[in-house]
TIVEXFI-673573 format. One record per residue (C-alpha): residue number from 1; x, y, z; chain. Coordinates in Angstrom, 1 decimal. Layout:
// TIVEXFI-673573
LUMDO / k / X / Y / Z / c
LUMDO / NUM / X / Y / Z / A
...
***
This chain:
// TIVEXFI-673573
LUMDO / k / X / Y / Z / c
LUMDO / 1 / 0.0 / 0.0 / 0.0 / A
LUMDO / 2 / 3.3 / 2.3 / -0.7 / A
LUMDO / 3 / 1.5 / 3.4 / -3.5 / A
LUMDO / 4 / -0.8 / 5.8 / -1.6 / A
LUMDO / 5 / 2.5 / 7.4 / -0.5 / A
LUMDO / 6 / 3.4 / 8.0 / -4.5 / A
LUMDO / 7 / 3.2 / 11.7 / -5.7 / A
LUMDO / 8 / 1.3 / 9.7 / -9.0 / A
LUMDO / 9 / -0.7 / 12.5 / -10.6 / A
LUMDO / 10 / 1.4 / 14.3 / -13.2 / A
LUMDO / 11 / 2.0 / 18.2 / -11.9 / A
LUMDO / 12 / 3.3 / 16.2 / -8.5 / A
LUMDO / 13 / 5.2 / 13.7 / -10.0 / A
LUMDO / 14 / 6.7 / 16.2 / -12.4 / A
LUMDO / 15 / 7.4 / 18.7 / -9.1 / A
LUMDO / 16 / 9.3 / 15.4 / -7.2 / A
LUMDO / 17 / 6.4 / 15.9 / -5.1 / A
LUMDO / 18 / 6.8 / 19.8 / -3.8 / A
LUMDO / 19 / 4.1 / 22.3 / -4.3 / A
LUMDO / 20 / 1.8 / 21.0 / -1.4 / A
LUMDO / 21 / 0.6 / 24.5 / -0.9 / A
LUMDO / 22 / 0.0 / 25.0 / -4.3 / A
LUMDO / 23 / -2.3 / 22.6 / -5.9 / A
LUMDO / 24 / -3.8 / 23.5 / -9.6 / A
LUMDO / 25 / -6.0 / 21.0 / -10.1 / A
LUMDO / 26 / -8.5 / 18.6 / -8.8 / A
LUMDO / 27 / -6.9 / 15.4 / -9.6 / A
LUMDO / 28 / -4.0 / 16.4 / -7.3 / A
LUMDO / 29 / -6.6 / 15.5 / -4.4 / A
LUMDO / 30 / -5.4 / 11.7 / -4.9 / A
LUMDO / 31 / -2.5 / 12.7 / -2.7 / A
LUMDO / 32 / -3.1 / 16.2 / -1.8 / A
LUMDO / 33 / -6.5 / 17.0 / 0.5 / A
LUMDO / 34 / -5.9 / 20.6 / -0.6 / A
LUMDO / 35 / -6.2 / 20.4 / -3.7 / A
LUMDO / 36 / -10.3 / 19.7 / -3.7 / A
LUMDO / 37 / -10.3 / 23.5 / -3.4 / A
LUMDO / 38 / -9.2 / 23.7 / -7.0 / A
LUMDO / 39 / -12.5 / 22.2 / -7.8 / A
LUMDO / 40 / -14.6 / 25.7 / -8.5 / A
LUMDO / 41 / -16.8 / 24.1 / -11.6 / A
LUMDO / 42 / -17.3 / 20.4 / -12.1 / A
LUMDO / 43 / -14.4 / 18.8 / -13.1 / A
LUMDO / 44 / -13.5 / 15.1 / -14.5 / A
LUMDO / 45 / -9.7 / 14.0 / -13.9 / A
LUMDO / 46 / -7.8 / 11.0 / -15.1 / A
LUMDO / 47 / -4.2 / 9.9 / -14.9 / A
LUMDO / 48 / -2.3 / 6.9 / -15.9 / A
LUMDO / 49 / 1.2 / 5.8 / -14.5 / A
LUMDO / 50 / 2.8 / 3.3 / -16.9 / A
LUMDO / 51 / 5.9 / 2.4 / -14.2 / A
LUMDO / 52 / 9.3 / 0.6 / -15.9 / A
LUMDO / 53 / 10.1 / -2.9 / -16.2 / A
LUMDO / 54 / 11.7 / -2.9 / -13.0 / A
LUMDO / 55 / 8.5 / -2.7 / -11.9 / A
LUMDO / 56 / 5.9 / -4.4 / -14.4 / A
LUMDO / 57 / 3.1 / -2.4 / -13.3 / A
LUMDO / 58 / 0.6 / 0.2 / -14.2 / A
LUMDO / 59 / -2.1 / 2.4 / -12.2 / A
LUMDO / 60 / -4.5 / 4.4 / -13.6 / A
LUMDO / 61 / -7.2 / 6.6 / -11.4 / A
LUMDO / 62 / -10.1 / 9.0 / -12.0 / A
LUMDO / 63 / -11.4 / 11.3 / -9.9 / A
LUMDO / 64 / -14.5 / 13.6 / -10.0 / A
LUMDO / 65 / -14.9 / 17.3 / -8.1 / A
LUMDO / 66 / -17.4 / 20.2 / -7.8 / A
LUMDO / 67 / -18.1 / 23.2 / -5.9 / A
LUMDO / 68 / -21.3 / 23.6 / -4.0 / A
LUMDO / 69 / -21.5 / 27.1 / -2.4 / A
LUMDO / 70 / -18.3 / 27.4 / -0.2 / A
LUMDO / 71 / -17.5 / 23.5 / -0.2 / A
LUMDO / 72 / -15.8 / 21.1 / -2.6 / A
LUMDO / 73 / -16.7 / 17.5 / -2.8 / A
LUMDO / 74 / -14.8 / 15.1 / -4.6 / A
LUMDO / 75 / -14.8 / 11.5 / -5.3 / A
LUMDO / 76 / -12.1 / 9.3 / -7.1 / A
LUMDO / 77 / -10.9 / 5.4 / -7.5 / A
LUMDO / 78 / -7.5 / 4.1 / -8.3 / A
LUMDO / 79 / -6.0 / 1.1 / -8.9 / A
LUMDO / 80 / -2.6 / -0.4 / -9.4 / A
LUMDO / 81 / -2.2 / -3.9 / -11.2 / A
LUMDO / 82 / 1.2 / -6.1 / -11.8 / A
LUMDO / 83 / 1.9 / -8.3 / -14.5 / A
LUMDO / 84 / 2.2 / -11.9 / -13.8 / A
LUMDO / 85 / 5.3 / -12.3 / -11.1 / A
LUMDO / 86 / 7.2 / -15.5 / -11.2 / A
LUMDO / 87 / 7.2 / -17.6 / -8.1 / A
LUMDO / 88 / 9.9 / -19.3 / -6.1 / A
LUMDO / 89 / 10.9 / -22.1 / -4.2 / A
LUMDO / 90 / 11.9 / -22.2 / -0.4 / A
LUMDO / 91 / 15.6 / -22.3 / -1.7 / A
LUMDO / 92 / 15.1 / -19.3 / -3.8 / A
LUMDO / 93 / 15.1 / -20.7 / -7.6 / A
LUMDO / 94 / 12.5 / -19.9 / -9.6 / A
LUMDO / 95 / 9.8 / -22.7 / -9.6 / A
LUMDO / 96 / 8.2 / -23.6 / -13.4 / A
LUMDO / 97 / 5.5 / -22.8 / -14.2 / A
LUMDO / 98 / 4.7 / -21.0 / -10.9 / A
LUMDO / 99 / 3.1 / -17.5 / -11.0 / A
LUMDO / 100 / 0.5 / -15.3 / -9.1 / A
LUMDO / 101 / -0.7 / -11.9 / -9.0 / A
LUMDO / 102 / -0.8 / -8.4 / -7.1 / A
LUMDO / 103 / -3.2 / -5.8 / -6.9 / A
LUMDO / 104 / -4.4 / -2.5 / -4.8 / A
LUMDO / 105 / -7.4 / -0.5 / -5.3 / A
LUMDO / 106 / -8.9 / 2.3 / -3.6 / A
LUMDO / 107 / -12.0 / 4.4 / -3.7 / A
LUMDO / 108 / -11.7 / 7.8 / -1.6 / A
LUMDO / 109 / -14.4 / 10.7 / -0.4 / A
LUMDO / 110 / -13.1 / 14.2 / 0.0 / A
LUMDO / 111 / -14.2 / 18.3 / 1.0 / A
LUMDO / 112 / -12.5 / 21.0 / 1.3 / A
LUMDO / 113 / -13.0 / 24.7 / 1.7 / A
LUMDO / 114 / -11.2 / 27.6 / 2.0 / A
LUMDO / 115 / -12.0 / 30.4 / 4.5 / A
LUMDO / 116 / -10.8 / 34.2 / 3.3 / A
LUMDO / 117 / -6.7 / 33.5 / 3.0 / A
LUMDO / 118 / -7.1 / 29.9 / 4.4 / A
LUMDO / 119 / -8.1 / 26.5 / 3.4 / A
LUMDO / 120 / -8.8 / 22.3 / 4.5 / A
LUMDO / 121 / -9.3 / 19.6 / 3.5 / A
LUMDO / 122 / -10.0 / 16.3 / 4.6 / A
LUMDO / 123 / -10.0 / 12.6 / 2.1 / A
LUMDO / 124 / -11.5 / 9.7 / 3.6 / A
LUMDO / 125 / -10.0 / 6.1 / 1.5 / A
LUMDO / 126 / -10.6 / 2.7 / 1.5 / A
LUMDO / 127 / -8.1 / 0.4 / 0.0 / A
LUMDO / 128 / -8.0 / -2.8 / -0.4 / A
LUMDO / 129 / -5.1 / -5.1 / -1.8 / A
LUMDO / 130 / -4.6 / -8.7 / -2.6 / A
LUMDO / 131 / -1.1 / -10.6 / -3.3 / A
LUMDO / 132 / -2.1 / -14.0 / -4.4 / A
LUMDO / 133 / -4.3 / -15.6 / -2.0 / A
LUMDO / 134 / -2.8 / -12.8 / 0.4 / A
LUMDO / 135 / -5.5 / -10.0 / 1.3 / A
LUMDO / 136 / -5.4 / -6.5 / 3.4 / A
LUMDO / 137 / -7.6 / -3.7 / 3.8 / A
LUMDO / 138 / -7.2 / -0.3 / 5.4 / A
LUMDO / 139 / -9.3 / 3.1 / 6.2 / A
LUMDO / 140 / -6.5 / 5.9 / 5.9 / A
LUMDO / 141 / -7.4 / 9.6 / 5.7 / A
LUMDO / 142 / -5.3 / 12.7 / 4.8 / A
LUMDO / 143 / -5.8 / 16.0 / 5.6 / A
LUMDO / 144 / -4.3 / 19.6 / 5.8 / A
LUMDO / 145 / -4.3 / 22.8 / 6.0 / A
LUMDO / 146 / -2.6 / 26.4 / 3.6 / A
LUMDO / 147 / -2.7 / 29.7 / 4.3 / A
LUMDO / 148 / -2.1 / 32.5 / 1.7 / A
LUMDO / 149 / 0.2 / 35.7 / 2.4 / A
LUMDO / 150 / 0.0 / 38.6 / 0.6 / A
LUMDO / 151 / -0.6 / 37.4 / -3.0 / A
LUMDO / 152 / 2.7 / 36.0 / -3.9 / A
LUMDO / 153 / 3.6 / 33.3 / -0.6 / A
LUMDO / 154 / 1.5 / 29.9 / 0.3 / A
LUMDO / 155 / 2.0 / 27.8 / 3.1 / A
LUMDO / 156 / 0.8 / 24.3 / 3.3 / A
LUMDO / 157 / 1.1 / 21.2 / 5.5 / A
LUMDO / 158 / -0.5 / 17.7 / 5.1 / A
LUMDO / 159 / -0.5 / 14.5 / 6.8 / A
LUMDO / 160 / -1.1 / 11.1 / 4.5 / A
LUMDO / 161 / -2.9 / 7.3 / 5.1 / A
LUMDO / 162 / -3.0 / 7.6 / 8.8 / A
LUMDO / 163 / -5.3 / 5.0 / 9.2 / A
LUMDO / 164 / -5.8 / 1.4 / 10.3 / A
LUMDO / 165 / -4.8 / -1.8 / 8.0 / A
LUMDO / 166 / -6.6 / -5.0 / 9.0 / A
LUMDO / 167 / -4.7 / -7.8 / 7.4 / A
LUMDO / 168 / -3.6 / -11.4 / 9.0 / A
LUMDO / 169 / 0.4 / -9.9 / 10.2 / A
LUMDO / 170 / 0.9 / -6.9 / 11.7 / A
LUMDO / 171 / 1.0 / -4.2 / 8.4 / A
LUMDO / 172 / 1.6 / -0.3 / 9.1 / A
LUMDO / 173 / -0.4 / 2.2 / 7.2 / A
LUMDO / 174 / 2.4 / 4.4 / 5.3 / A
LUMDO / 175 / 1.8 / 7.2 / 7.4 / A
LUMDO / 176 / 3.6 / 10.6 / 6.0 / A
LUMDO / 177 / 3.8 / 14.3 / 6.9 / A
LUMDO / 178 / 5.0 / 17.3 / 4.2 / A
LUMDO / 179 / 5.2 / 21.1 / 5.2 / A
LUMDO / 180 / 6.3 / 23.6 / 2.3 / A
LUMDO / 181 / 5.9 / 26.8 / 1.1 / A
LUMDO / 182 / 5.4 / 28.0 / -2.7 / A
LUMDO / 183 / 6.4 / 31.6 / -3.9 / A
LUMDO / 184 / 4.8 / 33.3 / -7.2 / A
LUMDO / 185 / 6.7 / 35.8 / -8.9 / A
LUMDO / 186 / 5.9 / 37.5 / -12.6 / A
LUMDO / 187 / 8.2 / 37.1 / -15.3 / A
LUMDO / 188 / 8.8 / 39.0 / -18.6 / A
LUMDO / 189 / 6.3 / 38.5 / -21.5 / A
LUMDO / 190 / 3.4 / 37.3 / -19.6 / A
LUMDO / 191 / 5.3 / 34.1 / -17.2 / A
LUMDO / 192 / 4.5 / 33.4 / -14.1 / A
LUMDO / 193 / 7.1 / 31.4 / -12.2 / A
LUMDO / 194 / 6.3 / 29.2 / -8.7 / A
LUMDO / 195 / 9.2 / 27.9 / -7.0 / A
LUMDO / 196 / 8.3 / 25.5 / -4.3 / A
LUMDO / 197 / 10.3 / 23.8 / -1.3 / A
LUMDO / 198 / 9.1 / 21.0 / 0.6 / A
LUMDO / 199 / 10.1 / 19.2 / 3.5 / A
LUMDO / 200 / 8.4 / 15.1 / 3.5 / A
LUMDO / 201 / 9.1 / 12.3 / 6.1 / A
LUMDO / 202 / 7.2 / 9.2 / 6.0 / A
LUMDO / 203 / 6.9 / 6.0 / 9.0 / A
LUMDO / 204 / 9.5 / 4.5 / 7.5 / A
LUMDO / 205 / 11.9 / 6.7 / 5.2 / A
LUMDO / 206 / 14.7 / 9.1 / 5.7 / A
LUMDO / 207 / 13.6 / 12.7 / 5.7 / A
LUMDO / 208 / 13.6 / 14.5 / 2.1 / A
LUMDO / 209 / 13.8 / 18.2 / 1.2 / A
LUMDO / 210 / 11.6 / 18.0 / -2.2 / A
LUMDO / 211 / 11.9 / 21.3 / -4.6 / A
LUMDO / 212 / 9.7 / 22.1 / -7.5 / A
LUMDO / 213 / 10.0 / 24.8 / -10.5 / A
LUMDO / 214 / 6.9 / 25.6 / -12.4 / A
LUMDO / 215 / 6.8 / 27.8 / -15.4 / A
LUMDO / 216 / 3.4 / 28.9 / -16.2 / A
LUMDO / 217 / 2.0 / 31.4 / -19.4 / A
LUMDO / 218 / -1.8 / 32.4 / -18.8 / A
LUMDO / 219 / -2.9 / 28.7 / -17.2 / A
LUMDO / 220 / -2.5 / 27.9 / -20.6 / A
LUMDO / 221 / 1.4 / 26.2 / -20.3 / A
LUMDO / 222 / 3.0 / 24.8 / -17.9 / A
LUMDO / 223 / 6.6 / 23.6 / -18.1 / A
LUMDO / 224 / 7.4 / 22.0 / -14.3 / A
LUMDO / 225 / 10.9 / 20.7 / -13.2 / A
LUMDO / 226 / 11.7 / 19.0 / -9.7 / A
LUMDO / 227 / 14.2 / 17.7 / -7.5 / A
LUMDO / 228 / 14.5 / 15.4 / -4.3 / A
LUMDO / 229 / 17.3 / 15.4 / -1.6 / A
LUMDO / 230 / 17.2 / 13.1 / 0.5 / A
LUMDO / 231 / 21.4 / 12.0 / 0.8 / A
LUMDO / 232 / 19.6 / 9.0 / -1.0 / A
LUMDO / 233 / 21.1 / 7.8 / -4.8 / A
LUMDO / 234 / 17.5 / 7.4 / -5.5 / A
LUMDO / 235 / 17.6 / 11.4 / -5.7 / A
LUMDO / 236 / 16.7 / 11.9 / -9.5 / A
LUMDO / 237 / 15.3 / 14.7 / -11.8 / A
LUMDO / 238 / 11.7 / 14.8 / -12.6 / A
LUMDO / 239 / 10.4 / 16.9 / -15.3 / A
LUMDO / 240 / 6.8 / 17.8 / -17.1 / A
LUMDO / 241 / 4.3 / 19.9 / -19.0 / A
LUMDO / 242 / 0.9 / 20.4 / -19.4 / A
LUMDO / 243 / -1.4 / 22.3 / -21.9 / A
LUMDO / 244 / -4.8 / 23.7 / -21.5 / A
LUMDO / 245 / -7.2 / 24.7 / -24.4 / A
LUMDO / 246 / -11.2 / 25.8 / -23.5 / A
LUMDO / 247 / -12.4 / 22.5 / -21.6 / A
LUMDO / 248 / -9.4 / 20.0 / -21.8 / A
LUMDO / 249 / -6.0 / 20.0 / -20.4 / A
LUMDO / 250 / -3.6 / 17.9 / -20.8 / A
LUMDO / 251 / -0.4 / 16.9 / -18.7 / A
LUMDO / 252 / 2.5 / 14.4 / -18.8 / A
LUMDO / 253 / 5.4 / 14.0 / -16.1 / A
LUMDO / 254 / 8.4 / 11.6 / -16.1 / A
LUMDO / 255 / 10.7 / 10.3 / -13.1 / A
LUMDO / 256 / 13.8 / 8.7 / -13.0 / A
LUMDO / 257 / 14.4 / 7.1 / -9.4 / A
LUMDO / 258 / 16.9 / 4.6 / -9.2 / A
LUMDO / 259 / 14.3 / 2.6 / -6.9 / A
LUMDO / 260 / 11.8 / 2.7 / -9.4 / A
LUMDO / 261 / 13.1 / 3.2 / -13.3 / A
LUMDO / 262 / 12.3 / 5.4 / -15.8 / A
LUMDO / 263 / 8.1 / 5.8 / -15.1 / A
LUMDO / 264 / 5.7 / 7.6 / -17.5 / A
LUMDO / 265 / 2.6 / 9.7 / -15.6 / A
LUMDO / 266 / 0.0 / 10.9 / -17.9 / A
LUMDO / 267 / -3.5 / 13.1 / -17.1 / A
LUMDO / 268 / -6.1 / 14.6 / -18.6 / A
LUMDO / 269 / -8.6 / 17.1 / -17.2 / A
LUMDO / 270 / -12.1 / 18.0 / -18.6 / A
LUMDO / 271 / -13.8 / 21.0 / -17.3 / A
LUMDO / 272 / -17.3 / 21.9 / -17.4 / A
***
């Protein structure tokens, strides 16, 4: 259930995971409680995460918000499926003809509103995920909190999947914590620039200082650029873009973590 702890929507995965006090769309709620308040007109989101052969898996998610009066409700499923993975024997060679599979899904309830210069917002998720005749289930919840200085600063902190999981052995929900602060600032010809810093620690991870760059022209473009430091060699860049014309935008990200390969993240948003 690691997954839940992935920054898997494009604009995050393309950020290494900063900009928690930033969120630009809906389909950042996945990971980000904030991000419902993004949702001002009723919006569809999808992503899909096609991960390297290091890993042999692929998620995909949708997720649907709307604003009604000062709240934001949204409501989205995931789901992260492996190809087939070879079994083994009790002395560690691989057994013929011997193969099972792995899944997680997920279905998750969020609101959020935002109060003058602040904003919450609260996800309730259910997951469930089965490793061959293995099961587990959990009820996790993330929520947080931004406030807004002045026009150019935003603060934001969020806690992630602190929740129960119910399985057979003793499992541990991948709890996580992330305080960061994005600053705006106008460029020539029209830019806007974000530069966000993050600091993330999760149950069972070293601390990591995660910075993003986001270059943006009129919410039309969006070039995004991020980093990781963690003292880690799975510190890698990430990079990304997304385009928006009248009802439809569209976004891609790519990461390159040494943990993880070479992974493809790829969403679109339609807005009515």
């Amino acid at each position: 259930m690691k997954m839940f702890s992935m920054p898997t929507e494009p604009r995050q995965a393309a950020l290494a995971g900063a900009g928690i006090a930033s969120p630009r769309n809906a389909g950042e709620t996945m990971r980000n409680p904030l991000a419902g308040t993004t949702a001002n007109s009723s919006v569809l989101s999808f992503s899909h995460s096609e991960f390297s052969d290091l890993i042999g898996a692929s998620r995909i998610s949708m997720l649907a918000g709307s604003a009604f009066g000062s709240w934001h409700l949204t409501a989205g499923i995931e789901s992260l499926n492996y190809d087939k993975i070879q079994g083994y024997t009790e002395d560690g060679l691989t057994a013929d003809g011997l193969s099972f599979t792995a899944a997680t899904m997920a279905a998750q309830l969020g609101i959020a509103r935002t109060f003058n210069s602040m904003s919450t917002g609260l996800t309730a998720r259910y997951a469930n995920q089965n490793i061959d005749d293995y099961h587990m289930q959990g009820i996790l919840f993330d929520g947080g909190v931004k406030y807004n200085l002045l026009k150019n600063f935003a603060f934001g902190a969020v806690f992630n999947n602190f929740g129960w999981i119910f399985s057979d052995v003793k499992e541990i929900a991948p709890l996580s914590v992330q305080a960061g602060v994005t600053a705006n600032y106008a460029l020539p010809l029209g830019f806007i620039g974000a530069l966000s810093a993050d600091i993330y620690r999760r149950n069972d991870s070293a601390e990591e200082l995660r910075t993003g760059l986001e270059i943006m022209f009129k919410e039309l473009f969006s070039l995004r650029l991020g980093y990781p430091i963690s003292g880690e060699e799975n510190d890698a860049l990430s990079a990304g873009l997304a385009v928006r014309l009248s009802f439809i935008a569209i976004e891609y990200a790519y990461q390159n973590r040494s943990a993880l390969g070479a992974n493809h993240i790829f969403g679109v948003n339609l807005y009515f």
